[in-house]
C-alpha positions in Angstrom: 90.2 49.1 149.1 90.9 49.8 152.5 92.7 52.6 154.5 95.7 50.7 156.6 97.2 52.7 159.8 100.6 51.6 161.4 101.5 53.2 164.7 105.1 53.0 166.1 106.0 53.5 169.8 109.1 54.1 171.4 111.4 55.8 174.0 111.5 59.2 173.4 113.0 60.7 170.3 115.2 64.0 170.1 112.6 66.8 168.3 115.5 67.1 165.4 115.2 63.6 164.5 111.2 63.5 164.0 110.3 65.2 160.9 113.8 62.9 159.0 112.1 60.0 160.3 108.7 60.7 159.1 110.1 61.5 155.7 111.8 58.2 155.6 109.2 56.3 157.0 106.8 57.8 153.9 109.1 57.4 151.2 110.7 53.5 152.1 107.3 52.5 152.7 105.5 54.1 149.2 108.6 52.7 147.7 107.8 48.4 149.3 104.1 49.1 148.4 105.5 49.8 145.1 108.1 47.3 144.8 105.4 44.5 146.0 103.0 46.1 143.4 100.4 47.4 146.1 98.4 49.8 144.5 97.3 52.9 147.1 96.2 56.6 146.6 98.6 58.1 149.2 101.2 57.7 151.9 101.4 59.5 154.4 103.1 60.0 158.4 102.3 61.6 161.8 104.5 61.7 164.8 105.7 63.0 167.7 108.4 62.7 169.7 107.2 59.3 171.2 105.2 57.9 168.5 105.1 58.1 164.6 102.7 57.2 162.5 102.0 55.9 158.6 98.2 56.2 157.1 97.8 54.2 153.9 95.0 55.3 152.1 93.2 53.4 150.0 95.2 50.6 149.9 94.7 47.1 147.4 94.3 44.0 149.5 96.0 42.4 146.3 99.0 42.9 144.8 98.4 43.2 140.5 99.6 39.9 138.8 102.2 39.8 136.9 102.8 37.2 133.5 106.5 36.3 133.2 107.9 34.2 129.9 111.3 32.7 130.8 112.5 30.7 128.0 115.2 28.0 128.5 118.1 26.3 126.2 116.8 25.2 122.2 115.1 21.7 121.9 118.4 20.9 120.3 120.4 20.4 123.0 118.0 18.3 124.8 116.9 16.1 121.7 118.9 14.6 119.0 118.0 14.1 115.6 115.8 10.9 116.3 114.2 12.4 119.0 116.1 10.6 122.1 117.3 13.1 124.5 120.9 13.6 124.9 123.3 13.5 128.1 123.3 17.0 128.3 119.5 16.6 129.3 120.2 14.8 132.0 120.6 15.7 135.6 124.0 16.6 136.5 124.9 16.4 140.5 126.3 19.7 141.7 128.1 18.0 144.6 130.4 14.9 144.3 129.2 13.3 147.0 132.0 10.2 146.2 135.5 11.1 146.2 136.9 8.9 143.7 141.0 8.5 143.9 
């Protein structure tokens, strides 16, 4: 695991607005680390009117793996009694690319 710094610039930004934006900036990111299941100890931001910065510390270079079962339609509809699959099985376009009149 590894600590990971970002450092924003920019014009300069009122003194009112800096401590909302370092709040944000700590909570949004903790909450993508999250989301993209990044492990880390903490999260946290420095700034100053010109520049803010995020520290991540002790951050996973992998996100965890994840085991997903998605099951689809019963074999029934697929297969009929003698085992040959049925027209439902097969391919339907989404588009009708020929207009027929």
């Amino acid at each position: 695991m590894k600590n990971a710094l970002l450092e924003i610039g920019m014009e300069h930004l009122p003194a009112r607005f800096v401590a909302p934006a370092l709040r944000q900036l700590e909570q949004r990111s903790a909450a993508l680390l999250k989301e993209k299941r990044l492990g880390f100890t903490a999260v946290r931001s420095f700034g100053t009117m010109r520049r803010l910065v995020l520290l991540i510390e002790n951050l996973e270079e992998r996100s965890t793996d994840i085991t997903e079962q998605i099951t689809g339609p019963s074999a029934k509809v697929w297969k009929d009694a003698n085992g040959n699959f049925t027209p439902a099985s097969m391919p339907q376009p989404s588009i009708s690319l020929i207009s027929k009149k």
